[in-house]
C-alpha positions, 0 to 999 in steps of 0.5 A: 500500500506504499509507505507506511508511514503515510499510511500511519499519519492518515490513520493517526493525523495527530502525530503529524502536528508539532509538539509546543517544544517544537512550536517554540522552537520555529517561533524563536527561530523566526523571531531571530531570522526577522533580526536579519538586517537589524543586527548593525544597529547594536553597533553603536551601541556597543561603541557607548557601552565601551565609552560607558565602561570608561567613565564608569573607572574609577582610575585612569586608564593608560591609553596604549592597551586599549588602543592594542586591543582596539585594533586587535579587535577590529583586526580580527573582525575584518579578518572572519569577514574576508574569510566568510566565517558564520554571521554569528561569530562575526556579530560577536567579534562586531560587537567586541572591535566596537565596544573596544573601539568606544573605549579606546575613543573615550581615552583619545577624546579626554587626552584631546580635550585636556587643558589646566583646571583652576586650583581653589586659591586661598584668597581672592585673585584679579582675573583680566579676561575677554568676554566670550558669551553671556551664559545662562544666570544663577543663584548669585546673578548674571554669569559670563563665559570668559577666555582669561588672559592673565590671572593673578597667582597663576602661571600661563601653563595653569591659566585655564582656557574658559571661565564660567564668572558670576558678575554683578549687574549687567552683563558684559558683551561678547566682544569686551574685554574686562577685569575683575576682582574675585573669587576662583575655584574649580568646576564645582564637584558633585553635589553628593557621591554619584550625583551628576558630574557638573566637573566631568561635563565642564572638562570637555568644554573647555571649562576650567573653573569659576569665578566669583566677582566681589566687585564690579567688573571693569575695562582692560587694555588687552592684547589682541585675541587669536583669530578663532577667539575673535570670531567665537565672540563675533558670531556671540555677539551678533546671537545676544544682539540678536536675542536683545531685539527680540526681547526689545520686540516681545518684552521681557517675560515672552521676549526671553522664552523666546531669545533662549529658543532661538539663542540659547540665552536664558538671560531673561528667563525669570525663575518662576517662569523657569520653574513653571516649565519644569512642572509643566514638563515643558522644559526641553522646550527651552533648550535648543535640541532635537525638537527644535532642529527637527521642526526648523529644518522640516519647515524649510524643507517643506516650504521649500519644496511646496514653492518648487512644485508651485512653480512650474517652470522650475519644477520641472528643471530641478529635483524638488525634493533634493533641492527642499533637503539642501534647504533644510540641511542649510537652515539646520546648519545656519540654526546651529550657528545662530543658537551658540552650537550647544552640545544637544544642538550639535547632536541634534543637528548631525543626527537632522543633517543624516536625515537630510543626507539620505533624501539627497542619495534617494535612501528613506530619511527616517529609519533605524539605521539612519538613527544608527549611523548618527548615533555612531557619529555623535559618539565617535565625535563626542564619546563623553555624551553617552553619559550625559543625559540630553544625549540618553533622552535624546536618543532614546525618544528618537528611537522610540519614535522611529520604531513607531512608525516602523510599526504604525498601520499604513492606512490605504488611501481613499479613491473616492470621500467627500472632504468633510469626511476625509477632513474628520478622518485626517484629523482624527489621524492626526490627533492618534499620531500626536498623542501615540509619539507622546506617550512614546516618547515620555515613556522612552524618557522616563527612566532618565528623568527620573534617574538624573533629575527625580522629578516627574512632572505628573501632567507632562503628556498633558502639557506637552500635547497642548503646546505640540500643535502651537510649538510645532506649527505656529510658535517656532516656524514664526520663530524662525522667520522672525529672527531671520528677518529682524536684522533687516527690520522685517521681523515684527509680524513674525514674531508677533506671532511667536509671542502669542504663542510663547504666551499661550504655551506658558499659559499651558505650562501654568495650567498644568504646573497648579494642578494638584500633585503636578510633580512628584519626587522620585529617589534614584536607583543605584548608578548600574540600574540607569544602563540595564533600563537604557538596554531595555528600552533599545531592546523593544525599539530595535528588535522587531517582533512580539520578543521585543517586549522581554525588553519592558521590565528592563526599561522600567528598573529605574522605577521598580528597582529597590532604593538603597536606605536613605542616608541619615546625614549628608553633608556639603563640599567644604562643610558650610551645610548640612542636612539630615533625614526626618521624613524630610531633608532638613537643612541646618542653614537654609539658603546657603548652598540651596542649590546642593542641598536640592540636588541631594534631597531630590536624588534620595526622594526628599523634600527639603523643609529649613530646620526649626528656629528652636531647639539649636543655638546660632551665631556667626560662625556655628549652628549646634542642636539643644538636644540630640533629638534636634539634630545630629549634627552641628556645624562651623563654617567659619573660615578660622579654626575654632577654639578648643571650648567652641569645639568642645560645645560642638561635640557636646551638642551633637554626635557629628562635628562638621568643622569648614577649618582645619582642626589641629587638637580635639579635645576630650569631649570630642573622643566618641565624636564623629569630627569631620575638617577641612583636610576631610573636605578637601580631600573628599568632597560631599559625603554620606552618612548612614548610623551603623547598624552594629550596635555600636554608639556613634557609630557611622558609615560613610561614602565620600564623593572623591572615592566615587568619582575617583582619580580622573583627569576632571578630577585632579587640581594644580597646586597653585604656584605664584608666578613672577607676575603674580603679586 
């Protein structure tokens, strides 16, 4: 009757059917064999997690063997391509040449950018100076980033390139040269052990300290800049010309929101306004990024090739759409220039400009290895942005984004509707659209808001849908024309207009910011939780297929990752403040250093509350609690050491002694005290403390800043030697 295992499975049909094992196994099957052309994408990727492994050392590497390994690495990649090895083995080897290769980069990148960190003088210095940009203002006023010819104590070899001055009053202009009297210190630490960096971030632009003016500044005779100086402050000084007649068109409060749109310069912003956008979740509109590079640089190109195609006559002569790119790839290029070319603008601008590249060799502008090619870009330019969070977030959402439209319906077009109809349908699509790339995209963010920032604004989306239709179609298209046409005197009407949206868009952020529980404080998770959900949320963007979604937990581990005990006790760099825990981060000193104090209680999901004016004993130069009960801790932040009876009221106080001078004797009362000095401070910064758990009285455990950060180049200060010059 022929075979019989035919037969038999005519009889028996279920034996033909696979077994689940095996139905799993063909799933995953397909699953891995749809990664065909997605494979690359984990490329740069693994060039960040390289860069990644760099800033997380916490000694500096010696740049020979990782560049060894590098080229070894990528050596033998090349070596199993040529020879055609499996496609597994030679994704592995991808991945290592890459990894390696971001690592090595890393170390090439810091060694570039090196230049003289400002030691913390003893005492107050004359600084000579040009004037190179007006930067955003702080706590203590209007600050400037100025390029220091001469300081008084230092040698030409210490002198810093860049200076970041607190100057009072009005500003100085790019362009002027001038002297001040003041205070100098390195780029400030962080604010508490495995807080945001600001001293790594400074390094690598250039920023070799800060100034603190005493006085007011004055003219100085200088000689003339280099050639790079002088067009650095020309270009500046056209950009807060510029945003000065914009302020003048629009007025102060609306003039200002919309000058740091186009110029980056946040002179003008009131803090009110500041924090308002903040709740609101509107922040990022303030910053020249992605969102601004993307909307300026498509309606160039929209408008452009829609006057193409409205003339005839040139229509047929030129290709439109490549010709609408060379526009959009020039305003993009043009925008960079005119908002002073900060680090999230150049980002935004390579990753723009791959978009507009792409239209113009007939390949899709936006796809994943579009995204691909400029965050391998971005990276190999800037490797210190893989842990910076503008880059994080940046990249984040915009791979969210594309992966939604990889997987959005494409909807057949109607042959035939009456307009009413496609109009609702239009704008129903367009309605789903908006608040699909929304929530994506507040989703993607997610983790970094709340990882480097603790602060979620609980009406974000809200908000951000509100203004998206105002911002993307009104606000920054008027914007844009406005400020290319105010030089001319033409700009009025333009920005007319984007000032009735700047308005209604704070009027939106004011809204939402005054609805109850807008903002809400997250503590963050251990520093190695912020890349395990960076991982996630890649996986579900770039894998394609249902397994993308074992991706989820990972992305969510910043939220659902357990805290570390919150410390009882922190203390400032230099010992000036203190706080400790009650429910609440109490301050000992309110206002000073406020702006270490929130850093810290927002990283640990505290409020801050000021101490109470009873139960401590003040004066001058210390604070000490009555009773224990008040406070752990009492503090003396006067710059003279304290006498043995002042120190001895100290400790009697409280179980720890924070002392801003160097203590020479401790006195016995002091013995089963926890005493902290100045040579403490110095050497490691902020620090953390815990009581022991042992049993022990007055015990504590503590984790000082400078053993997190480590011995690293942004770490490291010159002694300062005084010069031949210096008086």
């Amino acid at each position: 009757m022929g075979d019989g295992s035919v037969s038999e499975a005519l009889i028996r049909p279920d034996a033909a059917k696979p077994t689940p094992a095996a139905r799993l196994r063909a799933w995953l099957h397909a699953e891995v064999a749809a990664q065909t052309l997605r494979w690359r994408l984990w490329a740069p990727v693994a060039f960040g997690a390289g860069g990644g492994v760099y800033f997380a050392l916490r000694a500096e590497p010696v740049l020979w063997p990782l560049s060894l390994g590098a080229a070894l690495a990528i050596g033998l990649w090349v070596v199993a391509r040529r020879r055609g090895w499996s496609r597994r083995l030679t994704w592995l080897l991808l991945m290592v040449a890459c990894a390696s290769g971001g690592l090595a980069a890393a170390k090439v990148r810091t060694q570039a950018v090196a230049a003289p960190i400002a030691p913390a003088l003893s005492e107050p210095t004359v600084i000579e100076a040009w004037v190179v940009d007006v930067d955003s203002p702080g706590q203590r006023g209007a600050r400037v980033v100025i390029a220091p010819v001469w300081i008084r104590g230092l040698t030409p070899e210490q002198t810093p390139v860049r200076l970041r001055a607190t100057v009072r009053g009005e500003p100085p202009r790019p362009g002027e040269a001038i002297r001040l009297f003041g205070i100098l210190n390195p780029p400030p630490a962080p604010a508490s052990p495995g807080a945001y960096d600001f001293g790594r971030n400074a390094f690598f632009q250039g920023m070799g300290g800060v100034a603190f003016a005493l006085g007011e500044t004055s003219g100085a005779e200088l000689a003339a800049p280099p050639w790079r100086l002088r067009l650095e402050m020309a270009v500046n000084g056209a950009r807060f010309a510029l945003a000065e007649r914009i302020v003048a068109r629009l007025g102060e409060r609306t003039g200002g929101i919309a000058a740091a749109m186009t110029t980056s310069h946040e002179t003008w912003i009131s803090q009110e306004d500041m924090d308002v956008m903040r709740d609101s979740g509107l922040a990022h509109i303030l910053s020249v990024s992605g969102l601004h590079m993307a909307i300026v640089g498509g309606f160039v190109f929209f408008a452009v090739r829609l006057g193409v195609a409205a003339w005839p006559w040139l229509a047929l002569r030129v290709h439109g759409k490549k010709v609408a790119a060379l526009a959009g790839l020039t305003a993009v290029g043009v925008y960079l220039v005119v908002s002073g070319a900060p680090p999230p603008a150049e980002r935004a601008a390579i990753t723009a400009s791959i978009a507009f590249l792409a239209i113009l060799l007939d390949r899709q502008a936006v796809t994943m290895h579009g995204l691909a090619v400029a965050a391998f870009i971005v990276l190999a330019i800037q490797p210190e942005a893989i842990v910076t969070p503008g880059f994080q977030m940046s990249f984040a959402a915009t791979a969210a984004l594309v992966a939604l439209v990889e997987a959005w319906p494409k909807r057949p077009r109607e042959i035939s509707a009456p307009w009413p109809i496609l109009a609702v349908q239009r704008l129903g699509g367009w309605l789903t659209a908006a608040v699909a790339a929304s929530v994506v995209a507040g989703l993607a963010t997610a983790p970094f808001a709340m990882q480097h920032f603790n602060r979620t604004a609980m009406y974000g989306l809200l908000a951000n849908l509100g203004t998206s239709p105002v911002a993307d179609f009104i606000l920054m298209p008027a914007l844009a024309l406005g400020a290319a046409l105010e030089p001319l005197g033409l700009g009025g009407p333009f920005l007319a207009v984007a000032g009735w949206g700047v308005d209604l868009m704070l009027a939106i952020g004011a809204w939402t910011a005054g609805l109850p529980g807008a903002v809400k404080t997250v503590a963050s998770a251990p520093n190695y939780v912020l890349p395990v959900a960076f991982l996630g949320v890649l996986f579900v963007c770039l894998w394609q297929g249902r397994l993308r979604w074992l991706g989820l937990p990972f992305a969510a581990a910043v939220l659902i990752w357990p805290r570390e005990p919150t410390p009882d006790l922190w203390i400032g760099d230099g010992g000036t403040n203190a706080a400790f825990q009650r429910d609440q981060a109490v301050v000992v000193r309110p206002g000073v250093r406020e702006f270490a104090v929130d850093l810290w209680s927002r990283r640990r999901g505290l409020t801050m509350t000021d101490r109470s004016e009873t139960g401590w004993v003040c004066d001058r130069f210390s604070c000490r609690p009555d009773t224990h009960e008040a406070g752990p801790v009492a503090i003396w932040w006067g710059r003279k050491s304290p006498s043995s009876d002042q120190i001895e009221a100290l400790c009697r106080a409280a179980p720890v002694v924070s002392v801003r001078a160097v203590v020479t004797s401790i006195p016995s009362a002091c013995q089963d005290r926890l005493v902290l000095d100045g040579v403490d401070f110095a050497r490691g910064g902020a620090v953390e403390l815990w009581r022991d758990s042992s049993g022990e009285p007055n015990r504590w455990r503590a984790v000082w800043t400078a053993d997190v950060r480590g011995d690293r180049p942004w770490t490291r200060q010159s002694d300062p030697e005084v010069s031949d010059t210096g008086a």
